[in-house]
N, C-alpha and C positions, 0 to 999 in steps of 0.2 A: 168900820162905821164910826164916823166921830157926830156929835153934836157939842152943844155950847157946854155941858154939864158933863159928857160920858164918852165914855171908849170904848166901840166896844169889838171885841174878835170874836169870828163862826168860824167854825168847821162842822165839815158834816158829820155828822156822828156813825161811826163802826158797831156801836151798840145798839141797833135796830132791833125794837125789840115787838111782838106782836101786839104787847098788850095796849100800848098807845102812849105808855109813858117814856118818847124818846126824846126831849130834849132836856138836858142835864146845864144849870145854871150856877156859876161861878162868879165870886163877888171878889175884887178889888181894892181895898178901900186904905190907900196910904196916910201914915200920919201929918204929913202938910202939919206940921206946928199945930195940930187941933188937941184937943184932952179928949180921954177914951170915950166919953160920954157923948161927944160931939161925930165920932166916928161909930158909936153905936149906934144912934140915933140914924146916921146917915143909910149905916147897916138894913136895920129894921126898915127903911122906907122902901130901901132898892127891896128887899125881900119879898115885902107883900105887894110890889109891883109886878115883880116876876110874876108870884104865887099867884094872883089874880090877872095876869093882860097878859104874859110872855109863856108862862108851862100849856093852860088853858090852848095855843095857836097851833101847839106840836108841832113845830119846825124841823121837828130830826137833827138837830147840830145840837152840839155844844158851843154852847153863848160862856165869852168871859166878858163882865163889865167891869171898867173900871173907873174909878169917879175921876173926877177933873178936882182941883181947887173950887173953883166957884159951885161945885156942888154942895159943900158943907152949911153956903149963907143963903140955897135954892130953899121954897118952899116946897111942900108935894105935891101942889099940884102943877109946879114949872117940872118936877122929876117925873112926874104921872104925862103931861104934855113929850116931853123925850121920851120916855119908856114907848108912848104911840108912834112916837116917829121911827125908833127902832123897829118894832114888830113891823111896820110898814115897809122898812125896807129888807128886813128877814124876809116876810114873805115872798118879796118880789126876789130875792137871791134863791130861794128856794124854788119858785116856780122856774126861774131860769136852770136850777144844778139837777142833770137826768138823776134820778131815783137809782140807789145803791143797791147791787145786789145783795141778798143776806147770805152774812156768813157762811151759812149753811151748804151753800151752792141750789136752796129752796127758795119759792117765795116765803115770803112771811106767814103768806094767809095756810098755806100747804102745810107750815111745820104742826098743827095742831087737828091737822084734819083726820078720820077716821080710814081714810081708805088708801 
C-alpha cells in the first residue's frame, strides 16, 4: 500500500493469538538528511496513530510503515488523513484474505475452552 506520505507492507500474521491483540506494528523512519528530532517527532505521531486508528481495527497482520520524505514537512492531521486511508484498505485486504488456521491445528475460540 503506498500513499503520498507512507509505505506500507501486510502480512498476515502467524501469531493469532486469542486474546484480540493480533496485529503487531512496525515503524520505519529513515534519516532523509533530517536531525534526530525531526525523525522523532515523525516517530511519536505515526505511533499514536497506530495506538489510537490501526491496533484498535485488529487486522491480524503485521503492518510495517514506512515514511516517505515528504512525511517529515506532513502535519498530523495530513498523517492522521493517510493512517485512515490505510486502515481502509487493510480492512478491505483482510475481508478479502480467508481467516488462518491457528497454530494449534484448534480454533482460537476452542484453545481456552473448558471441555
Amino acid at each position: 500500500i503506498r500513499t503520498a506520505l507512507l509505505e506500507v507492507r501486510v502480512i498476515a500474521s502467524p501469531l493469532v493469538r486469542p486474546s484480540g491483540e493480533r496485529t503487531r506494528i512496525g515503524l520505519i523512519v529513515p534519516r532523509y538528511h533530517q536531525s534526530a528530532v525531526a525523525r522523532n517527532r515523525v516517530k511519536r505521531r505515526l505511533r499514536e496513530l497506530a495506538r489510537t486508528r490501526l491496533l484498535p481495527a485488529d487486522v491480524a497482520a503485521e503492518v510495517v510503515i514506512r515514511i516517505r520524505p515528504e512525511a517529515y514537512r506532513a502535519a498530523f492531521s495530513a498523517l492522521a488523513v493517510e493512517t485512515d486511508r490505510i486502515l481502509t484498505q487493510l480492512k478491505a485486504w483482510r475481508a478479502a484474505t480467508p481467516e488462518q488456521p491457528h497454530p494449534s491445528g484448534k480454533p482460537a475460540d476452542a484453545e481456552h475452552s473448558d471441555t
